[in-house]
C-alpha positions as CSV (number, residue, x, y, z in Angstrom):
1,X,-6.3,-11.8,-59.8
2,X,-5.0,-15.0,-58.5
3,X,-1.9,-14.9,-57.0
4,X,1.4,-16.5,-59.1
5,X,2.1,-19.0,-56.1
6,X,2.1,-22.4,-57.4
7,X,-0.4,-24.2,-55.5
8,X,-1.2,-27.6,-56.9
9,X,-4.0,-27.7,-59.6
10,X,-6.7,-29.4,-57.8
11,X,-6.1,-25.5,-55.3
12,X,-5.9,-23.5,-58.2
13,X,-9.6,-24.5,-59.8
14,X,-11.1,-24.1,-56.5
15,X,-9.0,-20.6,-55.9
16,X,-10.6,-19.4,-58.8
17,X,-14.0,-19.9,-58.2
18,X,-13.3,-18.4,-54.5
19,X,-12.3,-15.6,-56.4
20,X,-15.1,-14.9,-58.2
21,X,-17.0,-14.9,-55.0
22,X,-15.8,-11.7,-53.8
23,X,-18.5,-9.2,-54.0
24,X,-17.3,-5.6,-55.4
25,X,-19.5,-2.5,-54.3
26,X,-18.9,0.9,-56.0
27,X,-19.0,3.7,-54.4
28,X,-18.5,2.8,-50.9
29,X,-18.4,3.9,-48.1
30,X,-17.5,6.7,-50.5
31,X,-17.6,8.5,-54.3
32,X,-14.4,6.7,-56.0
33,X,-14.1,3.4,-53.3
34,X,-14.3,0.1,-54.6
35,X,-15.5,-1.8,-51.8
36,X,-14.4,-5.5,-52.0
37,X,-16.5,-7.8,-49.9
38,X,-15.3,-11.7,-48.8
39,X,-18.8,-12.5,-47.0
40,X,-19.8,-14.8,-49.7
41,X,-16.5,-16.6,-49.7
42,X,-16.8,-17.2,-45.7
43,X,-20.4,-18.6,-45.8
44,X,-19.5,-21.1,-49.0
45,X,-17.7,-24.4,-47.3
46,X,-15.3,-25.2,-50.4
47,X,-14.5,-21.3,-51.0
48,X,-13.4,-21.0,-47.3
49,X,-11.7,-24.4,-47.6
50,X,-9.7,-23.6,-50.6
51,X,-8.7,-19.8,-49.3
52,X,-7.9,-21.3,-45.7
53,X,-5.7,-23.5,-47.4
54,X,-4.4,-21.1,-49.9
55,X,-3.1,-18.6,-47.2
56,X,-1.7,-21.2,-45.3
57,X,0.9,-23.4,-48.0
58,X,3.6,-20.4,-47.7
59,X,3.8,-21.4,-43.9
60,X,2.7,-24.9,-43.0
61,X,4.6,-26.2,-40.3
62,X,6.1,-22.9,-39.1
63,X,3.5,-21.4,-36.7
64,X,1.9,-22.3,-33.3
65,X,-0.5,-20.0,-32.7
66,X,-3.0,-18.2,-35.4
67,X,-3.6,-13.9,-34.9
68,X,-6.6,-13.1,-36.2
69,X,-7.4,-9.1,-36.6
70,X,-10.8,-8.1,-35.5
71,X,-13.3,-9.0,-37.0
72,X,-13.3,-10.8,-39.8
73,X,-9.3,-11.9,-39.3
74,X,-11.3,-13.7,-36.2
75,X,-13.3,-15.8,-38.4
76,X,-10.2,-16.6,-40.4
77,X,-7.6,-17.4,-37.8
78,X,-10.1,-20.0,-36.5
79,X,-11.0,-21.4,-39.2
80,X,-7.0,-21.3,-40.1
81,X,-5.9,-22.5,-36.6
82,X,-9.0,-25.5,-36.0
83,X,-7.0,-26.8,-39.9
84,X,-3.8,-27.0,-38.9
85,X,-4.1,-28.0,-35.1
86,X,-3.2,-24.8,-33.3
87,X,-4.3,-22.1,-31.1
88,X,-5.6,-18.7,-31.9
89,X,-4.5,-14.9,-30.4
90,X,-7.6,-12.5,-30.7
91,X,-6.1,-9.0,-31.7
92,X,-8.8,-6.8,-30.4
93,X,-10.1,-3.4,-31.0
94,X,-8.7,-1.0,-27.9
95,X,-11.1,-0.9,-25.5
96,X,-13.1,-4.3,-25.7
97,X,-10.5,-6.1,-23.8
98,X,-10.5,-5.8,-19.5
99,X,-7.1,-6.3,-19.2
100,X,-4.8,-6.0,-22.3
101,X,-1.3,-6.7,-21.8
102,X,-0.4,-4.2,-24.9
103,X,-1.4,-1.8,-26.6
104,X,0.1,-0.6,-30.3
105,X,-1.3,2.6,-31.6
106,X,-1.2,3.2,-35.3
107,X,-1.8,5.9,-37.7
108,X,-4.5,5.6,-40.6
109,X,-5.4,7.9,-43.3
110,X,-7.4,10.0,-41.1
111,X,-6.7,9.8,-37.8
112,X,-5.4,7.1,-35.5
113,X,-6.0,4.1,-33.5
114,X,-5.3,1.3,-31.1
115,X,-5.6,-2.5,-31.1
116,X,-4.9,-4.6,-28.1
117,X,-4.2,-8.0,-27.1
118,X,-4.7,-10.9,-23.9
119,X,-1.6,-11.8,-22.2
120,X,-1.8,-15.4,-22.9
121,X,0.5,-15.4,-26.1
122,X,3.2,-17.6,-24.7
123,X,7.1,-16.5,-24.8
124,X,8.8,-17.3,-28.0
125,X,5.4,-18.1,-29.4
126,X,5.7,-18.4,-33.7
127,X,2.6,-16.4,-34.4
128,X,1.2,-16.0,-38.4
129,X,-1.0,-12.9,-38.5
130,X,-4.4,-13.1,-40.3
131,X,-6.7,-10.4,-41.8
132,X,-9.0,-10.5,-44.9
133,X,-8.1,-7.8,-46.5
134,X,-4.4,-5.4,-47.1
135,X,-5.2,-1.9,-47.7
136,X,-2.8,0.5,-46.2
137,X,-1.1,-1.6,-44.1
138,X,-1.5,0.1,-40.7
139,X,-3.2,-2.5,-38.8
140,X,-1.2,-5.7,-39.8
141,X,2.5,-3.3,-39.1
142,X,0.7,-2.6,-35.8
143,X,-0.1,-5.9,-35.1
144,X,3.3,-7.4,-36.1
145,X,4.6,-4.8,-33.4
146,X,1.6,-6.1,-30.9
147,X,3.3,-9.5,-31.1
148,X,6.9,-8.5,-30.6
149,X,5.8,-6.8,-27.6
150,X,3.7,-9.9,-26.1
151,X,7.1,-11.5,-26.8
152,X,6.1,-13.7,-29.9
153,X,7.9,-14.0,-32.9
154,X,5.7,-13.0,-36.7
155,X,6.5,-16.2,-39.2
156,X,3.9,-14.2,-41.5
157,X,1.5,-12.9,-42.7
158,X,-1.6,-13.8,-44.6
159,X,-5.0,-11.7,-46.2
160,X,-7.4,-13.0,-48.8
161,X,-7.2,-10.1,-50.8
162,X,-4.3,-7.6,-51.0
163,X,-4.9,-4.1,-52.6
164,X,-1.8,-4.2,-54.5
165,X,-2.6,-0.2,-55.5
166,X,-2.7,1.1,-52.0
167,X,0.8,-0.2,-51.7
168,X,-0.2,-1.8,-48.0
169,X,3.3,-3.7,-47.7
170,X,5.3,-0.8,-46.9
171,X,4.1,-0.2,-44.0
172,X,2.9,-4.3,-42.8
173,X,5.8,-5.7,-44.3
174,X,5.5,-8.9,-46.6
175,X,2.2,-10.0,-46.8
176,X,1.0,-13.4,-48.7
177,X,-2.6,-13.1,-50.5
178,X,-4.2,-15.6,-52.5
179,X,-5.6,-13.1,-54.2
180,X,-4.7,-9.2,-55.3
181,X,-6.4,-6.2,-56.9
C-alpha cells in the first residue's frame, strides 16, 4: 500500500507501478513468512528513480551524508547519495571491516548481532539512514546508535517497504516508507 505522503502526481503514478514490482514469495525462508522481494524494483531505471525520490522528499536538504545498511541499503544509499550530491557511510556486517571505529550489537528474534562502521563519518555529520526493508526494527535502532557513536547526528530514516505488522518502529524509531504492508 502506498504510503499517505503527498508526493506530487507525476510521483504518485510512478510510485504505484514501483509498487507493483515488489515480488512476494510465500513460504519463505519459512512455513507462514511472506517474503517481500525489491530486486525487480532495483534493476527497473524509473522504479528505482521514483522510490529514490520517494524516500528522499521527507528530507531534502537536511542530510550530508547517506547510510546505507548492508546490503541492499548499499545499493540504495548510493543511488540516494549520487541524486542528491552527497557522500555515502557503508554500515557493515561485524567482521568485514579491518578497522571499525564502532561497533553496536543488537538483539534479533533469535539471537544477536553486530554491525560496524569506517571512521570517516565526519563530526557533526547529518546522516539519513537507508535500508529496503523495516521488519523488527533491530538493525536501523542499532544503526541510529552506530551513528551517534561515530559522532553524527540521524535526520532520518528511510526503507522502501515498512512491515507495518511487525511493529519495526518501536524499536528504530520513526521510519519513512514509500510503501507499507
Amino acid at each position: 500500500m502506498l504510503t499517505d505522503h503527498p508526493f506530487p502526481e507525476a510521483l504518485t503514478g510512478a510510485l504505484t507501478r514501483a509498487e507493483s514490482l515488489i515480488a512476494e514469495t510465500p513460504d519463505y525462508p519459512e512455513p507462514g513468512v511472506l517474503f517481500r522481494d525489491i530486486s525487480p524494483v532495483l534493476v527497473d531505471a524509473a522504479a528505482l528513480g521514483a522510490v529514490t525520490e520517494a524516500m528522499i522528499t521527507p528530507f531534502a536538504g537536511a542530510f550530508d551524508i547517506v547510510a546505507g545498511i548492508e546490503a541492499r541499503g548499499f545499493l540504495l544509499a548510493g543511488t540516494i547519495a549520487a541524486t542528491a550530491g552527497v557522500g555515502t557511510l557503508p554500515i557493515r556486517k561485524a567482521g568485514k571491516l579491518p578497522n571499525p571505529a564502532a561497533s553496536i550489537e543488537y538483539h534479533l528474534e533469535y539471537g544477536s548481532a553486530a554491525i560496524e562502521a569506517p571512521g570517516v563519518l565526519p563530526t557533526g555529520a547529518r546522516v539519513l539512514l537507508v535500508d529496503d526493508i523495516l521488519a523488527t526494527g533491530g538493525t536501523l535502532g542499532a544503526s541510529r546508535r552506530l551513528i551517534a557513536e561515530l559522532g553524527g547526528e540521524v535526520v532520518g530514516a528511510s526503507v522502501v517497504l515498512a512491515l507495518d505488522e511487525l511493529g519495526g518502529e518501536r524499536v528504530a524509531g520513526p521510519v519513512h516508507a514509500p510503501f507499507h504492508a
